[in-house]
C-alpha positions in Angstrom: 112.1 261.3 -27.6 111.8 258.0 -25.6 112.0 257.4 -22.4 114.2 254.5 -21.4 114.6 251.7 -18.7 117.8 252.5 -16.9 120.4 251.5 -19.7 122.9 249.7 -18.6 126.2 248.1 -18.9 127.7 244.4 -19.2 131.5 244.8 -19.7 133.5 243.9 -16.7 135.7 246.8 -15.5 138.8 245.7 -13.9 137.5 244.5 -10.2 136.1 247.1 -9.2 133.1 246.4 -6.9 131.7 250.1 -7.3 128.6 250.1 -10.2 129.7 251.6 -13.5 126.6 254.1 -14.4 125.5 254.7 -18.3 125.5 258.4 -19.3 125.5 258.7 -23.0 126.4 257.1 -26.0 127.1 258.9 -29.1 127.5 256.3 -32.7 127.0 255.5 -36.0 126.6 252.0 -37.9 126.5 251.6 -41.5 126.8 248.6 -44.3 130.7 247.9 -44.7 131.8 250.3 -42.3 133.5 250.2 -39.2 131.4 251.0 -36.5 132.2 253.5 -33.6 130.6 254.2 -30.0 131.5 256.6 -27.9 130.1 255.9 -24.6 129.9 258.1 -21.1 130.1 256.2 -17.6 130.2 257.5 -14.1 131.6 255.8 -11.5 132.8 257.3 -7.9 136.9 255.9 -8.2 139.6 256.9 -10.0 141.8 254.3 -9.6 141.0 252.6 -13.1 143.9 250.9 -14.8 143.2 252.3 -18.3 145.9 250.7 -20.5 144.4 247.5 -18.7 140.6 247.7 -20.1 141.7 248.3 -24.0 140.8 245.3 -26.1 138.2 243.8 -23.3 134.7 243.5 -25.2 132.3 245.7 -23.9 128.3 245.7 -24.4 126.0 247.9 -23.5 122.2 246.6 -23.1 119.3 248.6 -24.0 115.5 248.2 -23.1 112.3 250.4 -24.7 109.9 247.8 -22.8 108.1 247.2 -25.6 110.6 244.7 -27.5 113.6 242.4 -26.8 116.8 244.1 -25.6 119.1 245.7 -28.3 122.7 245.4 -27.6 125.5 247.1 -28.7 128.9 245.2 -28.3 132.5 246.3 -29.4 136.1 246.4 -28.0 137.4 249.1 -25.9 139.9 250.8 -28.3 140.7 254.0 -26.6 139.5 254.9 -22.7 139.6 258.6 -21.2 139.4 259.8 -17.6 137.6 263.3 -16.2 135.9 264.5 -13.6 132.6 265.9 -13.4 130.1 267.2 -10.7 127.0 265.7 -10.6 125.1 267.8 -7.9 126.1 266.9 -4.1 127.8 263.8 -5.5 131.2 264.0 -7.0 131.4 261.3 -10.2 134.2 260.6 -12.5 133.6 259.9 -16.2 134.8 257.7 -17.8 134.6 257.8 -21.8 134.9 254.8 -24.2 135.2 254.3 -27.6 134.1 250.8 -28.8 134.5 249.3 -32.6 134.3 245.9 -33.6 137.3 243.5 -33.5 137.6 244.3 -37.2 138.8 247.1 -36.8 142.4 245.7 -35.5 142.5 244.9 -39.3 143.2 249.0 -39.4 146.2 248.8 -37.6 148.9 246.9 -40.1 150.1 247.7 -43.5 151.3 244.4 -45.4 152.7 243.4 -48.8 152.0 240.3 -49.9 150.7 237.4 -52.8 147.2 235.7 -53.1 147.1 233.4 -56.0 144.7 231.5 -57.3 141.6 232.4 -54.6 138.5 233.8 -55.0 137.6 237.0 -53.4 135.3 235.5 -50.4 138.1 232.8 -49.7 141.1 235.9 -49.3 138.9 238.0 -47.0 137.5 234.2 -45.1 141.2 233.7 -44.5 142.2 237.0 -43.1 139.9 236.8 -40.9 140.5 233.8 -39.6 143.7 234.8 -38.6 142.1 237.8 -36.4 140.1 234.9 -35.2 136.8 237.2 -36.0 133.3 235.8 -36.2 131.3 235.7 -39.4 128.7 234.1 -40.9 129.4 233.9 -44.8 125.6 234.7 -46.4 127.0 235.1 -49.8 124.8 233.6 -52.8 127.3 234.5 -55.9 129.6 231.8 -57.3 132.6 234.1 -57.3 135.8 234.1 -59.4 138.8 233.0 -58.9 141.9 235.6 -58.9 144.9 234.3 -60.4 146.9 236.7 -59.0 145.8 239.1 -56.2 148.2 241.2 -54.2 147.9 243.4 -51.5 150.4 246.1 -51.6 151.7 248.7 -49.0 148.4 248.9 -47.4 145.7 247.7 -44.3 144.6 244.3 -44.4 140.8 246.5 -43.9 141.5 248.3 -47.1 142.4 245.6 -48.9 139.7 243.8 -48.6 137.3 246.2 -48.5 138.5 247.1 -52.1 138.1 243.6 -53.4 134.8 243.1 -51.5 133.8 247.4 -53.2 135.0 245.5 -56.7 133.2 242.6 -56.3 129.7 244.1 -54.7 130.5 242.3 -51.5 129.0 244.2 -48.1 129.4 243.4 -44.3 127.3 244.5 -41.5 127.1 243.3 -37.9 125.1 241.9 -35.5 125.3 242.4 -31.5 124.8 240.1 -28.6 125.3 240.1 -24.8 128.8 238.9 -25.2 130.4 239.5 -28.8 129.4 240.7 -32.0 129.4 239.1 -35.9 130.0 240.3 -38.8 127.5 238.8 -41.5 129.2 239.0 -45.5 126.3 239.9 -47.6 125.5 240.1 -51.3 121.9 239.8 -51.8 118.7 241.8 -50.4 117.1 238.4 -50.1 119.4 237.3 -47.2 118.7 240.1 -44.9 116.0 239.6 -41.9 113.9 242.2 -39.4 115.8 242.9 -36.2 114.0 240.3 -34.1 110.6 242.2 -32.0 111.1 245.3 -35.0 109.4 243.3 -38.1 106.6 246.6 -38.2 108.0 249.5 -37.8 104.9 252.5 -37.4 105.0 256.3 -38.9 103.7 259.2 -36.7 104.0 262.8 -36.8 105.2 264.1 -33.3 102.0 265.5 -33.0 99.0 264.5 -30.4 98.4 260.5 -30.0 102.0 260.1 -29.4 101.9 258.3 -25.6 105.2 258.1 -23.8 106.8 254.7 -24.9 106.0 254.7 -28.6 108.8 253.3 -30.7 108.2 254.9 -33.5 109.2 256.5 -37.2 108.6 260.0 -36.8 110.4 262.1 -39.5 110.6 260.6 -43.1 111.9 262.5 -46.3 112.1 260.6 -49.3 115.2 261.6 -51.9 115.4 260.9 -55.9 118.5 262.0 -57.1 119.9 261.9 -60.8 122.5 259.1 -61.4 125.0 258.2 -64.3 123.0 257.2 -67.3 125.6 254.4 -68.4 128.7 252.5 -67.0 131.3 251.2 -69.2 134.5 249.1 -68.7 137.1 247.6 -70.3 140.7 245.7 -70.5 143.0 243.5 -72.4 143.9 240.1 -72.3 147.4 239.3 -74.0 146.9 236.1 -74.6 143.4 236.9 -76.4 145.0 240.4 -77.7 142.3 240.5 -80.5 139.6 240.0 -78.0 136.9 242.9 -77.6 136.2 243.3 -73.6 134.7 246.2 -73.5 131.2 245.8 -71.5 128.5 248.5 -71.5 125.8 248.8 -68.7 122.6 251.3 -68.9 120.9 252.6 -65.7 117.3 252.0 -65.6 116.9 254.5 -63.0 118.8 257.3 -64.4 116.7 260.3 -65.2 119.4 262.1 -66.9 119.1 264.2 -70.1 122.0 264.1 -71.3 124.6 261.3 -71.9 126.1 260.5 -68.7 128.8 257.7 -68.6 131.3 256.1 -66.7 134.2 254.4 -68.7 136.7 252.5 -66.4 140.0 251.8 -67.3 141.3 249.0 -66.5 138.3 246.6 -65.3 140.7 244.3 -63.7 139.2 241.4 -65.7 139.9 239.2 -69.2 137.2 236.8 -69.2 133.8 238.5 -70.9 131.4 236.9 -68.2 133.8 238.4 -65.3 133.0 241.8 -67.5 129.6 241.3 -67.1 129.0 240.8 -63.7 131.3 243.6 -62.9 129.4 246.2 -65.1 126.0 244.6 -63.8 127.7 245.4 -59.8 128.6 248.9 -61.3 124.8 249.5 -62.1 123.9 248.3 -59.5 126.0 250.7 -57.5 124.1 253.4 -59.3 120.8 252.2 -59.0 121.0 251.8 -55.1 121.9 255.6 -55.0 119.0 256.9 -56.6 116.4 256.9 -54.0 117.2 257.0 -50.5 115.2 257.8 -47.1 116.4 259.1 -44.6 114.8 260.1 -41.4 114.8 260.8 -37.0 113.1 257.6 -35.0 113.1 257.1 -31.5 112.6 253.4 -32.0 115.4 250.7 -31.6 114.6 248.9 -34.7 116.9 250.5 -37.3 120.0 249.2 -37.6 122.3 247.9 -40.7 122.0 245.4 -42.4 118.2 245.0 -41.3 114.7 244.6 -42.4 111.5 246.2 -41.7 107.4 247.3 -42.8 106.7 250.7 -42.5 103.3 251.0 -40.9 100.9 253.8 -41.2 103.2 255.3 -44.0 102.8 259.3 -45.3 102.6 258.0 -48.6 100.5 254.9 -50.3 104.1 254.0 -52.1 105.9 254.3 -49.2 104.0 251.5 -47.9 106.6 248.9 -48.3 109.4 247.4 -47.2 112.6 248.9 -46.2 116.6 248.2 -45.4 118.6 250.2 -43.5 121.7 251.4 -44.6 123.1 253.6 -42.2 122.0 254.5 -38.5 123.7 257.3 -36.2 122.7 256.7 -32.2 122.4 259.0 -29.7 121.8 257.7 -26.0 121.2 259.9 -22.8 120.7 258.2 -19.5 119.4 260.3 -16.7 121.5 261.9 -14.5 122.2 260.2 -11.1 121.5 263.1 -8.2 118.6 262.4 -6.1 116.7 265.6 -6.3 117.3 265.3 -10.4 113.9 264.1 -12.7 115.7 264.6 -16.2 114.4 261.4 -18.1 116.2 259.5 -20.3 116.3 259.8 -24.4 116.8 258.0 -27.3 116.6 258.5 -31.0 118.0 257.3 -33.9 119.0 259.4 -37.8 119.2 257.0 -40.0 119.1 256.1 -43.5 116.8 253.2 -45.7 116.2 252.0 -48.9 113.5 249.9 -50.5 114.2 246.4 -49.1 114.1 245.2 -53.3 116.9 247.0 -54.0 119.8 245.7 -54.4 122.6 247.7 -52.2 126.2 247.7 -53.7 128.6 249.9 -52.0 130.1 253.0 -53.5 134.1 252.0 -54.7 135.7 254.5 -52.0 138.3 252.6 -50.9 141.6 253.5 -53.5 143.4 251.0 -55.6 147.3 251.2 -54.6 149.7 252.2 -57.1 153.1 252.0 -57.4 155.2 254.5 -57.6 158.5 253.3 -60.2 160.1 250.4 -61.1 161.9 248.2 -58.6 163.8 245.3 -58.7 163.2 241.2 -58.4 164.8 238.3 -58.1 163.9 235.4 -60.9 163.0 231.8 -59.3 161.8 228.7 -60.3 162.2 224.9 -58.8 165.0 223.2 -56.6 167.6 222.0 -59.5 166.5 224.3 -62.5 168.7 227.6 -63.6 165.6 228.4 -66.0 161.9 228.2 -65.5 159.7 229.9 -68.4 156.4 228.9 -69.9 155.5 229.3 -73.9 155.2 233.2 -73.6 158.6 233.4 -71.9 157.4 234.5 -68.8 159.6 233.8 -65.4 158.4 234.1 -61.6 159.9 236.5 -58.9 160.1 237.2 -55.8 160.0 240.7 -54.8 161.8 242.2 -52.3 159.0 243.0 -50.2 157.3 239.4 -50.3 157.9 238.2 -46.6 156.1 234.9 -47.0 156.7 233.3 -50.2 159.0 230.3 -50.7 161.2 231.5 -53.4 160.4 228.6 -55.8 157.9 228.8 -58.8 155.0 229.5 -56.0 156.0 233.0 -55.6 154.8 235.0 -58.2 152.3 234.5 -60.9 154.1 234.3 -64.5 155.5 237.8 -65.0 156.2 238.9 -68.7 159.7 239.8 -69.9 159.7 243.2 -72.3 161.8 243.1 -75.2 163.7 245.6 -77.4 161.9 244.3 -80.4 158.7 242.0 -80.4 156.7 240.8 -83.4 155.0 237.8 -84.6 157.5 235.0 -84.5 160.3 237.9 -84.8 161.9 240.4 -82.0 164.8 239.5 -79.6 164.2 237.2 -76.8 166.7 236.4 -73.6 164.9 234.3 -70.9 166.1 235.9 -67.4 167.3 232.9 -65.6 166.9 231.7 -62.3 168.8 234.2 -59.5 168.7 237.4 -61.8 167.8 240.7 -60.5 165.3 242.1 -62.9 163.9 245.8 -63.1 160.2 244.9 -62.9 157.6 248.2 -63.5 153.5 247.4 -63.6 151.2 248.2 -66.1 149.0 251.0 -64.8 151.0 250.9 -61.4 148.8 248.5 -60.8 150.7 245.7 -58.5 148.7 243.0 -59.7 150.3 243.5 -63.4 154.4 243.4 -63.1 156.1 243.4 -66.4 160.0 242.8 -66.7 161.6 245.9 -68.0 165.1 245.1 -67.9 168.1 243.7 -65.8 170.9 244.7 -63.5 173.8 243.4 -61.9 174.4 243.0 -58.0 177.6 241.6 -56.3 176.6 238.6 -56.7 175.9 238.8 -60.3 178.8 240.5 -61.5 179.5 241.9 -65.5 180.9 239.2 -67.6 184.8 241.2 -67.8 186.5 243.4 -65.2 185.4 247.0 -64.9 186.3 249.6 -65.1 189.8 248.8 -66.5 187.7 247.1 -69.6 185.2 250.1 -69.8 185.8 250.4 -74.1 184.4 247.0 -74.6 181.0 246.2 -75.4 178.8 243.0 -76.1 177.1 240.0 -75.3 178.0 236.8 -73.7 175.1 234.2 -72.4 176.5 231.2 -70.0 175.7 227.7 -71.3 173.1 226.0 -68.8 174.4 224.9 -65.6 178.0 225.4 -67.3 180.9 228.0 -65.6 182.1 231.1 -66.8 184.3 229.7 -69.1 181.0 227.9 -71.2 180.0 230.9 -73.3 178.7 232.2 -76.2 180.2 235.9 -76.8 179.9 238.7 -79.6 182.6 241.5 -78.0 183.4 244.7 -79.6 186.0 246.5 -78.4 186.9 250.5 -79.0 190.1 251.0 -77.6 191.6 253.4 -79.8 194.5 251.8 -82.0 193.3 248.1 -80.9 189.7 248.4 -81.9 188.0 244.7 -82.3 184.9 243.0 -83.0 185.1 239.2 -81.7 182.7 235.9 -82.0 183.1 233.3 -79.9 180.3 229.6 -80.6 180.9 227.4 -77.4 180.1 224.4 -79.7 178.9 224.7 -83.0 178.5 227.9 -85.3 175.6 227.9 -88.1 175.5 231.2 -90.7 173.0 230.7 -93.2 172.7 232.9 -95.8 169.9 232.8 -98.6 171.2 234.8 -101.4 174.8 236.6 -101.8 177.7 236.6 -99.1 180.5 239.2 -99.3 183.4 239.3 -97.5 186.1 241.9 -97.8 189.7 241.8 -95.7 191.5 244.5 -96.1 194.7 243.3 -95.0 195.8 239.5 -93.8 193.0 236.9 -93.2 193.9 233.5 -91.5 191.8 230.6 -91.2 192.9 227.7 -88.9 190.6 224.6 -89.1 192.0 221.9 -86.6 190.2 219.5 -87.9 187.9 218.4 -91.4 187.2 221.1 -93.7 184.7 220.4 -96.1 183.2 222.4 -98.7 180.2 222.1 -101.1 180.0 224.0 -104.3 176.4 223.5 -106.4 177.4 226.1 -108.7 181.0 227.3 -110.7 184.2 228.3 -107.8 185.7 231.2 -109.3 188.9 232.3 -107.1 191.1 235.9 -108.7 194.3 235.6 -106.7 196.0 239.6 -107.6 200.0 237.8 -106.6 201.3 234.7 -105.5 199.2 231.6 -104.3 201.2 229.4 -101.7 199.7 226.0 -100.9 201.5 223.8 -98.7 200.3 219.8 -98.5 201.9 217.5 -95.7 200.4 214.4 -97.9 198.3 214.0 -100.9 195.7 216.0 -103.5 193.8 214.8 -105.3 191.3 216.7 -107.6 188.6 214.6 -109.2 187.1 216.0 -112.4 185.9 214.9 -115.8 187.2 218.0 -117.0 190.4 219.9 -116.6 191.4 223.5 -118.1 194.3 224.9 -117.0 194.3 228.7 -118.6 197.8 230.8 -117.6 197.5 234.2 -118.9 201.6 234.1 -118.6 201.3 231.4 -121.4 203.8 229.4 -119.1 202.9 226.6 -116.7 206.2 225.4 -114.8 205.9 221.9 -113.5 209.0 220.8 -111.1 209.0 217.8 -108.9 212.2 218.0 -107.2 210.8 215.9 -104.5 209.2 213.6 -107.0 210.4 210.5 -107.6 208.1 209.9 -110.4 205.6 211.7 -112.0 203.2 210.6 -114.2 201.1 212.2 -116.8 198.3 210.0 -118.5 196.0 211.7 -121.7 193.8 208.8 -123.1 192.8 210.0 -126.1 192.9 207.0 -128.2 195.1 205.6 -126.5 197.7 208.3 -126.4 200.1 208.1 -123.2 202.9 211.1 -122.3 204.8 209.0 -119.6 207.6 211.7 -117.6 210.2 210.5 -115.3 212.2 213.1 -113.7 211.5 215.6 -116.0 210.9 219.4 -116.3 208.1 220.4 -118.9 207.1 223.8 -120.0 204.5 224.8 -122.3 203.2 228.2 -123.4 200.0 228.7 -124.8 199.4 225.1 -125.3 196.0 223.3 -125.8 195.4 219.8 -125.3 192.3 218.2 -126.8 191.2 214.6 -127.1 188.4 213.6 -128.8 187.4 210.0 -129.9 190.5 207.9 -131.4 192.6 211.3 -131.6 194.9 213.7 -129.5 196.3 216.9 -130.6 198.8 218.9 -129.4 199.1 222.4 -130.0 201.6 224.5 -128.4 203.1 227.4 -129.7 205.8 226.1 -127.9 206.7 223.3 -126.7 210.3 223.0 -125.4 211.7 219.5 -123.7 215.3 220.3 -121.8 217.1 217.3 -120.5 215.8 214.4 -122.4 215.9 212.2 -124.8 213.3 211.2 -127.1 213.3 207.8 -128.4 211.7 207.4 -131.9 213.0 206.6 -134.9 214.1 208.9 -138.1 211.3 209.8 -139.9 209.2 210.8 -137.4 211.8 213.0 -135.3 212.3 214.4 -138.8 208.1 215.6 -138.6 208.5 216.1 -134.8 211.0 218.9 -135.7 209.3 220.3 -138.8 206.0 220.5 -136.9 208.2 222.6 -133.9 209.8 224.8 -136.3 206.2 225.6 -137.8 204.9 226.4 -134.2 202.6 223.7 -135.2 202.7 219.7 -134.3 200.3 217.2 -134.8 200.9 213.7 -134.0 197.9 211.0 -135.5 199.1 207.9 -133.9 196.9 205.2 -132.5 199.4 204.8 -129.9 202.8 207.0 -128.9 205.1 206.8 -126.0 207.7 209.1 -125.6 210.0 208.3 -122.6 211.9 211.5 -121.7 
């Protein structure tokens, strides 16, 4: 125990001109914690406004003599009344609780987007808008997150989960009239509490004179930690990429294999990997040896340094860093006839001062919990915004600060039904969707587009229910109205069942080897326009009846080469509408001029070759006309058709008929 100078209080109580009087004070500090201090104070009135004190900073000073006054600052967070005897005097007591002004940052729950920040600069900003002081004595370079978001829970615990991730630590210091929290990463940045550089052993055995600030119980801990720390993740865009990071403890004593595998490390760069494995270790290390220990000097707190004098070992000679210190304060009581003296000591916990202290990942990642729904966005102007992976940006539902433009999300990926290399389905969700979003993991930080729905704004593409039976697909040409479409529909309406294509423009089928179609019953094409078609190979067409072709002008056929085969062995020419028609075989010089005239031939063959043309029907009948040659060769003609046979070799015939 230590006896104290009165201890004593700064903070301001309403205006009250009686003297507030220390009585106790009951609290712990430790690195990246919130502090608490629960403090006792007499005063002879009542008439307290207690609503009035809360959030008024409060200090309370405390002198051993021997070194420079240690405060202990916070704001008044909670404030009780009671009354209590105190001999012939009648004193009310007043109890306080005091924590540091970050401790407001307990008191909200938020959802919302950091992109493109590095951890230090999200937690800098925060607390600038709390308007609490630090001093920033970080020494790593650290990453930037592309997308960071903090999800259904206290701006404390958010960052204190990225700061636990990235093996950032806070602690505070106290003055007369505030309080700072100091960021820290490094053992090298950490100083003695100033007038507590040397801090001496003893026993609490004879020697020990009244005042002495000392350390006077000291127990040293080695305790077995995991053996190995791995991690790992996966970066799509590098989806062949090995991430996987392995970390050994040197200080791990264990036996048997003992490792950590994390899954996901919330990284896809290897270096990121790295440090976070090294952190992990780290982490490990820091809890393998420990001290912890009862002083009744003022010198241990947080975050500080100090020499242990007169140590009980030659190896525990060194420097040390407290961790963790829990204060109890007891001023003497007030009566006049009463000689209780005042007391002081401190539990705390140290570490070597080398070592570097990472603090344990307590504070829990948040999950969702489902899938919920998104709007897509993108600039002023465009109705689809999408990068080479097909990825769009959203804005969630519970995003109360984004713009609703391409800022509001990082790029989100779409799922498909089928996805392969260069292969799958793919339908960009366009600008003013509602999407079903889920995230990998349930982490929030990794949405993935699962699928789509329709809201009353974005209605289904025909009236339902009355069109319930009909199923398909139909897009919306850009910027265009409902009636610029693409559409497949299929509809099942017993009786009228029908499957239906619809190109807004153009339609390309492409087929590299066969193509079968079959109609069962009537097909009708209607081309308004040009058709053209190109044949490299034969055109074979089997009509089973009747072929009906109707020209409003002119055909014309083009060929070196012209077979016509009936398998009726009758081909009926009649040009009723003709005025002329005109049949021209040069063969030689062989013409068959018809005016008006009706021919029929069955199982005729017409071949020219060089200087001569032969005809060769087995019948050949000519109704109607008259054939102007003279005797002898009408005599052959009609031989040659009696015979079934005729044969003309003339250099040049014309028969008008």
């Amino acid at each position: 125990m230590l006896n104290l100078n009165r201890i004593f209080v700064a903070g301001k109580i309403s205006d009250l001109s009686e003297q507030l009087l220390f009585h106790t004070l009951m609290g712990e500090e430790k690195l990246s914690e919130i502090y608490e201090f629960d403090i006792g104070l007499f005063c002879k009135k009542n008439t307290i406004d207690l609503k009035s004190q809360l959030g008024k900073s409060f200090t309370v000073n405390i002198d051993d003599r021997a070194a420079p006054v240690r405060y202990l600052n916070g704001i008044i967070t909670s404030m009780t009344l009671s009354d209590r005897e105190e001999s012939e005097e009648r004193y009310y007591l007043y109890h306080l609780k005091l924590r540091p002004t970050l401790w407001y940052l307990t008191q909200n729950q938020d959802c919302r987007i950091f992109q493109e920040k590095s951890v230090p600069e999200i937690i800098l900003g925060i607390f600038n808008e709390y308007k609490i002081n630090v001093e920033n004595r970080l020494t790593y370079n650290y990453r930037s997150w592309g997308y960071c978001v903090q999800y259904q829970e206290s701006d404390y615990d958010f960052i204190c989960r990225l700061m636990e991730h990235e093996g950032i630590y806070f602690y505070f210091t106290h003055q007369a009239d505030g309080h700072t929290l100091i960021l820290a990463d490094s053992p090298q940045r950490h100083d003695a509490l100033d007038g507590y550089g040397h801090i001496v052993y003893r026993l609490n055995e004879g020697g020990l004179t009244e005042n002495a600030a000392t350390i006077y119980q000291w127990k040293v801990s080695d305790i077995i930690t995991p053996s190995l720390y791995s991690m790992n993740d996966y970066d799509f865009r590098k989806p062949r990429a090995n991430l996987l990071e392995n970390r050994p403890n040197p200080q791990s004593f264990a036996k048997e294999k003992a490792e950590i595998f994390d899954w996901p490390g919330c990284y896809t760069d290897q270096s990121h990997g790295q440090f976070y494995a090294r952190v992990r270790q780290q982490e490990f290390e820091a809890n393998h040896e420990f001290i912890k220990g009862r002083a009744s000097s003022l010198g241990l707190a947080p975050g500080y340094r100090f020499m242990l004098d007169n140590a009980p070992r030659l190896e525990d000679a060194r420097e040390y860093m407290t961790i963790a210190a829990r204060y109890s304060f007891k001023e003497s009581n007030y009566a006049s006839n009463d000689s209780v003296n005042a007391e002081h000591y401190t539990d705390f916990v140290v570490l070597p001062a080398a070592t570097q202290w990472r603090s344990k990942r307590k504070t829990a990642w948040p999950k969702t919990h489902g899938p919920q729904t998104a709007e897509v966005v993108g600039p002023a102007g465009e109705s689809i915004w999408t990068d080479n992976y097909g990825r769009v940006k959203l804005k969630f539902r519970w995003d109360r600060y984004s713009k609703g433009d391409e800022t509001s999300s990082c790029w989100v990926r779409v799922a498909s039904n089928w996805a392969g290399w260069q292969y799958g389905g793919i339908q960009i969700p366009r600008v003013g969707e509602e999407v079903v979003v889920d995230f990998v993991n349930g982490d929030p930080d990794r949405p993935l587009i699962t699928g789509r729905v329709y809201n009353e704004d974005n209605m289904p593409p025909w009236d339902l229910p009355a069109n319930a039976t009909k199923m398909g697909i139909m897009s919306r040409t850009q910027d265009g109205s409902i009636s610029n479409a693409n559409s497949l529909f299929m509809e099942d309406t017993p009786g009228v069942e029908n499957f239906a294509m619809h190109a807004e423009k153009d339609m390309n089928i492409s087929v590299e080897q066969d193509m079968n179609i079959t109609v069962e019953n009537a097909m009708t094409v209607l081309v308004e326009a040009t058709s053209t078609s190109t044949v490299i190979g034969d055109v074979v067409q089997t009509y089973s009846s009747n072929l009906a072709t109707t020209v409003a002008e002119t055909i014309t056929t083009i060929a070196p080469t012209m077979i016509i085969q009936p398998t009726t062995n009758i081909i009926s020419i009649t040009p009723d509408s003709l005025e002329a028609a005109l049949l021209k075989v040069f063969a030689a010089g062989l013409r068959v001029q018809a005016i008006g005239t009706d021919i029929r031939v069955r199982g005729a063959h017409i071949d020219s070759t060089q200087f001569e043309a032969r005809i060769v029907p087995a019948y050949l009948g000519v109704t109607s006309a008259k054939i102007l040659v003279d005797s002898t060769v009408l005599k052959i003609f009609r031989q040659q058709i009696n015979m079934g046979r005729l044969e003309l070799n003339v250099k040049d015939l014309v028969l008008f008929l």
